[in-house]
C-alpha positions as CSV (number, residue, x, y, z in Angstrom):
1,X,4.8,8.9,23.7
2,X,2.4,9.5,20.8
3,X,2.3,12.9,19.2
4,X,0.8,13.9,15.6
5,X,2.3,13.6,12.5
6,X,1.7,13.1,8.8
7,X,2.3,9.8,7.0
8,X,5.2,11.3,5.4
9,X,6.8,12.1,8.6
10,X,6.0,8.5,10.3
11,X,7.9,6.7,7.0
12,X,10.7,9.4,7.6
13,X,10.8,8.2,11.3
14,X,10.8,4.3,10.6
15,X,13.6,4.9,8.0
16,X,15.3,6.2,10.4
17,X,14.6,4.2,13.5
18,X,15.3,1.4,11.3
19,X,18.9,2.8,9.8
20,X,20.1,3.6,13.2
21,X,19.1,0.1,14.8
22,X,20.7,-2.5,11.9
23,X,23.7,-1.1,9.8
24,X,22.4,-3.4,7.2
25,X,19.8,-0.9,6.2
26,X,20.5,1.0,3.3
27,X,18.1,3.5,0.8
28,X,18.6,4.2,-2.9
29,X,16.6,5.8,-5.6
30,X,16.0,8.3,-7.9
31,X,16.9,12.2,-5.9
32,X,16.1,10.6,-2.4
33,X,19.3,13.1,-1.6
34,X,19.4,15.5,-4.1
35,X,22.4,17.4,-5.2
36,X,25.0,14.6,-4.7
37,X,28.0,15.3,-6.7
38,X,27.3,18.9,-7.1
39,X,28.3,21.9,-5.6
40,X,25.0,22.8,-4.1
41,X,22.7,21.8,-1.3
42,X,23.2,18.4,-0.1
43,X,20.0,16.6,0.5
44,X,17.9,19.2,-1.4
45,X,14.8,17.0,-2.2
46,X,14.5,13.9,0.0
47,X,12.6,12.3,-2.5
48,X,10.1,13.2,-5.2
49,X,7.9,14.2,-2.1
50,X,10.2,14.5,0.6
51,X,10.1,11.3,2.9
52,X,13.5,10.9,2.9
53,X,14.8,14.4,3.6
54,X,17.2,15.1,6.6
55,X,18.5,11.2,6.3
56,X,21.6,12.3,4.9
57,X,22.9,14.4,7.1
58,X,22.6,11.3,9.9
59,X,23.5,8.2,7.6
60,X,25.6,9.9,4.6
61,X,26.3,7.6,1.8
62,X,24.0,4.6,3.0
63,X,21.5,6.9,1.4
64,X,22.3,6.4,-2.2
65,X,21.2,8.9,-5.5
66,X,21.0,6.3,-8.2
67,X,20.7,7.0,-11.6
68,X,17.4,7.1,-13.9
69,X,17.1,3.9,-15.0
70,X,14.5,1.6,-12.5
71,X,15.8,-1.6,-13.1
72,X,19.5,-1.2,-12.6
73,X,19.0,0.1,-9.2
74,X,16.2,-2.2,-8.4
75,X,18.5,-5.4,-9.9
76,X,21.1,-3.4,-7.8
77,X,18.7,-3.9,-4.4
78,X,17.7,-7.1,-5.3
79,X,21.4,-8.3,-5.3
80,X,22.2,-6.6,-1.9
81,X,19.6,-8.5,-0.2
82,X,20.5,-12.0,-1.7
83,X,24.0,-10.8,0.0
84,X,22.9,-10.0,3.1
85,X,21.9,-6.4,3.2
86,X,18.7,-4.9,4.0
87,X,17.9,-2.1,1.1
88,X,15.1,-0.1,0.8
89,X,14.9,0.7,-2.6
90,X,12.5,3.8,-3.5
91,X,10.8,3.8,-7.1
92,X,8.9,6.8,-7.4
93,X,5.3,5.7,-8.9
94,X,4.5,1.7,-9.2
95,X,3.4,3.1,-12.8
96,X,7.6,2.4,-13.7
97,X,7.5,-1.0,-12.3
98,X,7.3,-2.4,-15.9
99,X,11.1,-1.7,-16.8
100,X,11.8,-4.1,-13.8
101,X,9.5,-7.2,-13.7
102,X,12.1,-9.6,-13.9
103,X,14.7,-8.6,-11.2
104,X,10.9,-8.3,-8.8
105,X,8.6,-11.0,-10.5
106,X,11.3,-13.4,-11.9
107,X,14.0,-13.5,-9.3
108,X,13.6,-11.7,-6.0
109,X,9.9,-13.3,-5.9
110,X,11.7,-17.0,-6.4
111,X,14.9,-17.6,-4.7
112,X,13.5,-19.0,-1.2
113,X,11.5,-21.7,-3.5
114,X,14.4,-22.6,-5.9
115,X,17.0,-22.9,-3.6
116,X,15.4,-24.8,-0.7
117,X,14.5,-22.2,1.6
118,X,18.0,-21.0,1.8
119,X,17.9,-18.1,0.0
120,X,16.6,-15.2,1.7
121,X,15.9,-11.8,0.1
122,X,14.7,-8.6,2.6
123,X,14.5,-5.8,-0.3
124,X,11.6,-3.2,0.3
125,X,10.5,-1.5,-2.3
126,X,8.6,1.5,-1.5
127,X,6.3,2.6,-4.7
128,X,3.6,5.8,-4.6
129,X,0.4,4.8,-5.8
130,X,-3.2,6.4,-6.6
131,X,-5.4,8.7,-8.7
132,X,-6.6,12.2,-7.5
133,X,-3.2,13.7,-8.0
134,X,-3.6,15.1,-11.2
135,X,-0.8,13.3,-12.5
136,X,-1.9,11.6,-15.7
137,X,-2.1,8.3,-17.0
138,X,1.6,7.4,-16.4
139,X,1.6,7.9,-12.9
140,X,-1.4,7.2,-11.0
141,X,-2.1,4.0,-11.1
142,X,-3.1,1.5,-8.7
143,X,-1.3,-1.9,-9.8
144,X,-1.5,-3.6,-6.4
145,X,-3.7,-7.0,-8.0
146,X,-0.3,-7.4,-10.4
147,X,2.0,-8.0,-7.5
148,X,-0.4,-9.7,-5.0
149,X,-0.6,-12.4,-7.7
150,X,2.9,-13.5,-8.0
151,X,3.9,-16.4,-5.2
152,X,6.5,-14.9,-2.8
153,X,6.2,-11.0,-2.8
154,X,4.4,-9.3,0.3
155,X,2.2,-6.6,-0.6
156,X,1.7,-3.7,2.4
157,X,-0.7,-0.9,1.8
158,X,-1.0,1.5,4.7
159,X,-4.2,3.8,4.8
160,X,-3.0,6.2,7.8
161,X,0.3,7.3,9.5
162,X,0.7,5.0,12.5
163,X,0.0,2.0,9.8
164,X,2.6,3.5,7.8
165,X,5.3,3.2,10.5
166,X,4.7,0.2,12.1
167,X,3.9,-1.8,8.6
168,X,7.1,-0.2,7.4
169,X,9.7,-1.1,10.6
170,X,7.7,-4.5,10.2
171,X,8.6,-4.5,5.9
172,X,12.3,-4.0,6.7
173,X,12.6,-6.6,9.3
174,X,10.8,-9.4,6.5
175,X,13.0,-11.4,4.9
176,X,11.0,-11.8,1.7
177,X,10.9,-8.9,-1.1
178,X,8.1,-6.4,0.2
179,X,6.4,-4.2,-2.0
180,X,5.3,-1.1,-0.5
181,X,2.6,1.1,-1.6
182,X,1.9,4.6,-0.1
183,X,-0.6,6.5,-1.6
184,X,0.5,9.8,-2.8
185,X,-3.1,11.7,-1.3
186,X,-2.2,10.2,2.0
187,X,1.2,11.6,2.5
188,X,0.2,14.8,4.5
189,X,-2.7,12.8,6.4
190,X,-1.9,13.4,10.3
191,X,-2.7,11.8,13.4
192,X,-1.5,10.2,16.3
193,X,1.2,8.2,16.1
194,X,3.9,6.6,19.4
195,X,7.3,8.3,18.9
196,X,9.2,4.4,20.2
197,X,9.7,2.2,17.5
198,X,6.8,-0.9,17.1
199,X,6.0,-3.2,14.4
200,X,2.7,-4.1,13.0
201,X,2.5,-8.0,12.0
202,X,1.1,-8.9,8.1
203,X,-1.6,-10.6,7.2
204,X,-3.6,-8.5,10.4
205,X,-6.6,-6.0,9.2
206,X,-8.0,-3.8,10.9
207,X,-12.1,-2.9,11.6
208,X,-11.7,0.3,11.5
209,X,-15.1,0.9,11.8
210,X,-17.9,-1.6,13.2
211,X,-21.2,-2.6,12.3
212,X,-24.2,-5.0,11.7
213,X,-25.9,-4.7,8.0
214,X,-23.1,-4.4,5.6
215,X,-19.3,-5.4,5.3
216,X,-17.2,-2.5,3.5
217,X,-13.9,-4.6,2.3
218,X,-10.7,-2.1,1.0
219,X,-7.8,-0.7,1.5
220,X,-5.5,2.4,0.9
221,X,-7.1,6.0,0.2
222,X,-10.5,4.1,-0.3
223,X,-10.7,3.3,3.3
224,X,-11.3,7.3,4.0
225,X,-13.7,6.9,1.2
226,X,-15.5,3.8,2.5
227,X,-15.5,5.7,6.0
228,X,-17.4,8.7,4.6
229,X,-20.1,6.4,3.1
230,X,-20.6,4.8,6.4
231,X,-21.0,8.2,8.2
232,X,-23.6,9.1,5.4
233,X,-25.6,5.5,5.7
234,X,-25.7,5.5,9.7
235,X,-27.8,8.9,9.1
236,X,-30.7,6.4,7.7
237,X,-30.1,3.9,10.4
238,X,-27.5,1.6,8.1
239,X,-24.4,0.3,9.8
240,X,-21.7,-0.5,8.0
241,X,-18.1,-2.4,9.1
242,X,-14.8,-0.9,7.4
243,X,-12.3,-3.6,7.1
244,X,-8.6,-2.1,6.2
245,X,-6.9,-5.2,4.9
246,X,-3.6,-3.1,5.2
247,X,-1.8,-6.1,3.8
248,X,-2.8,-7.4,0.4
249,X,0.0,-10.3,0.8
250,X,-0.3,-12.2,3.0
251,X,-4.6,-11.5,3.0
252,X,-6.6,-11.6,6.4
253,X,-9.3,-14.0,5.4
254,X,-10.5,-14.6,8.6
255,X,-11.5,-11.4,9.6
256,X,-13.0,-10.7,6.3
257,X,-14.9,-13.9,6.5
258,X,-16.3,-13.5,10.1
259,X,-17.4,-10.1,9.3
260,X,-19.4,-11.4,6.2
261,X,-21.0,-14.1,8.3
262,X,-22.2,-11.6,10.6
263,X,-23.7,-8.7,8.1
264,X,-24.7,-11.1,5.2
265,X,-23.6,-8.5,2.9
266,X,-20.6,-7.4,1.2
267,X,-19.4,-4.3,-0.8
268,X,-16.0,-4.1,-2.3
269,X,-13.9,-1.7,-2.6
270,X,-11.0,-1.0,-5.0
271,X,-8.9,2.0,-6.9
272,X,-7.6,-0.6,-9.4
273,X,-9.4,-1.1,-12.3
274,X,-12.2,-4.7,-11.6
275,X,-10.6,-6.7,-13.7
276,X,-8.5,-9.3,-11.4
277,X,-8.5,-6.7,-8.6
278,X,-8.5,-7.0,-4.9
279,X,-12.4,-6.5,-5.1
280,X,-12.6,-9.5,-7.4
281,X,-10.4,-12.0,-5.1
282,X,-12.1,-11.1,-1.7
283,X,-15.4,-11.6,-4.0
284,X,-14.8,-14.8,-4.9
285,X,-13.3,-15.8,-1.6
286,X,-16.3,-14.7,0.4
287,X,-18.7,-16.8,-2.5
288,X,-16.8,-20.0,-2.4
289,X,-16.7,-19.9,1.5
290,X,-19.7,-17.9,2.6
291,X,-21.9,-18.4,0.2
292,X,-24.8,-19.2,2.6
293,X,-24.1,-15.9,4.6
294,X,-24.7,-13.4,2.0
295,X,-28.4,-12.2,1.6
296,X,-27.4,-10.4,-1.4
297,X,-25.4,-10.2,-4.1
298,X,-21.8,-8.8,-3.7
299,X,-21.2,-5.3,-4.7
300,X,-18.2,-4.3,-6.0
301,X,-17.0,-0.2,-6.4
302,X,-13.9,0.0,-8.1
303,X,-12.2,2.6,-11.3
304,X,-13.3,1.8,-14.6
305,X,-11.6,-0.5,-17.3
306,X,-9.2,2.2,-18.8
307,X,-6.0,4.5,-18.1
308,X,-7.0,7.4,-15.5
309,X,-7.6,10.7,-17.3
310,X,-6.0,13.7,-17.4
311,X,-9.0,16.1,-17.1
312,X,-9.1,17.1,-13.7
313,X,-13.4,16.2,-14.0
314,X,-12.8,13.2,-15.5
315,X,-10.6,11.9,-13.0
316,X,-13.3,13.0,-10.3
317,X,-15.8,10.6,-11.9
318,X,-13.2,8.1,-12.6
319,X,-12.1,7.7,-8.9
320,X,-14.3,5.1,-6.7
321,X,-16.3,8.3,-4.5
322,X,-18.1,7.8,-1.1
323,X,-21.7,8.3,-3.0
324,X,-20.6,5.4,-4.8
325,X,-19.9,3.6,-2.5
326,X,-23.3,4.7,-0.2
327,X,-25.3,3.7,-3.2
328,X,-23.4,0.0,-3.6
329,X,-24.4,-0.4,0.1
330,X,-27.6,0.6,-0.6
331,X,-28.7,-1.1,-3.6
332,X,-27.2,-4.7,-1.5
333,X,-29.9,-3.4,1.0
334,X,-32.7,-3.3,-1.4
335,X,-32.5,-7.1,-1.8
């Protein structure tokens, strides 16, 4: 039975679906209780925005309140899945991912190829992401292109509730180390989504919107983007097709590629900064194995080359808009 709720609510629910289906599934991070070891409320915060509130009461201490410090409690996870268990380990903004690069890029990435495929390692770690927040230079970053890069770590980015729930359920059930990105505009987003627990495969996107002159390539908060620039163009008779990658790694190639082949244009379009981004590697992609498709030259609409401002203004203009976007579409047109 499908009823609405936010995208919050939906990664509540697969937690707990999840938790109450495999006793292997734990969660730890920074105040995803609150108020363990004191005399006060017990599960006071859930989380730095609430996903995992009103766990505690059903699970108790598989929810665990680890201390500040990223890559202790992410080694921590890391070690529990090479031993069997499934954590879910919760680092508030992928901005702090730095302090722990080598427990995610230099071991968890890398023990199924060193040790013959023997090695399994099912940690999730779920990470906010994203600008428009207000939140500064520290903290609302988009650093997806880092982690799709290294060999052996899934990267999930769910643009809508029901994505969130079923690419999540799916995350825990992986056995490789899955990096999980949820925007932090998205988290209040609602709409429909089945109450019964599902699964949504990787390496599946979805055309979320379809169409015969342009392909529109992203994922994230920029698909709601990229879906407002198509509702402006089909008002001057352009029609654009969304692609939602939803997974970064593994990529859905095909569907990207037979979408190209069909327009003969392409627009990109990333939060990350262009340098090595997702609009980059689908660009190159599509030019080393479409090349005779396109009719234009790829477009690509991403943030510029430096840290997100904190002037609220600035970071309007910084952020990848959907008249942006409209006028990448068009100028592919012109040509």
């Amino acid at each position: 039975m499908a009823r609405k709720i936010s995208m919050r609510q939906a990664l509540n629910e697969a937690l707990d679906q999840e938790m109450a289906r495999d006793p292997t599934v734990f969660v730890m991070g920074e105040d995803i209780v609150g108020g363990m070891g004191g005399d006060g409320e017990k599960d006071a915060w859930g989380g730095v925005l609430g996903v995992t509130k009103g766990l505690y009461s059903k699970y108790g201490d598989r929810l665990l309140d680890t201390p500040l410090s990223e890559s202790a409690y992410i080694g921590a996870a890391v070690g529990a899945a090479a031993c069997g268990m499934r954590p879910v380990a919760e680092l508030m903004f992928i901005d702090f991912m730095g302090v722990c690069f080598d427990e995610i890029f230099n071991q968890a990435a890398k023990f199924k190829y060193m040790f013959g495929g023997k090695a399994e390692t099912p940690v999730v770690i779920r990470t906010m992401i994203g600008g428009g927040f207000r939140a500064a230079a520290q903290h609302s970053q988009v650093l997806t292109p880092l982690f799709t890069h290294i060999p052996g770590l899934k990267v999930v980015v769910p643009s809508n509730a029901y994505d969130a729930k079923g690419l999540l359920i799916q995350s825990i059930r992986d056995n490789d180390p899955v990096i999980f990105c949820e925007h932090k505009n998205l988290y209040g987003l609602e709409m429909d989504v089945p109450q019964e627990s599902y699964a949504i495969p990787f390496g599946e996107a979805n055309v979320v919107r379809e169409g015969k002159h342009v392909t529109i390539v992203t994922y994230g908060m920029m698909v709601h983007r990229a879906m407002d620039a198509a509702a402006q163009l089909a008002k001057d008779k352009v029609e654009c097709e969304v692609i939602d990658l939803r997974t970064l790694s593994p990529i859905d190639w095909d569907t990207v590629l037979e979408s190209v082949e069909n327009t003969g244009r392409l627009v990109c379009v990333d939060e990350a900064h262009p340098r090595c981004s997702i609009a980059s590697d689908v660009s190159a992609k599509v030019s080393q194995e479409a090349f005779k498709a396109l009719k234009a030259g790829i477009q690509m609409v991403t943030s510029p080359h430096t840290p997100v401002p904190f002037s609220p203004s600035l970071e309007d203009i910084y952020l990848p808009s959907a008249d942006k976007i409209a006028g990448a579409v068009r100028k592919t047109m012109a040509n």
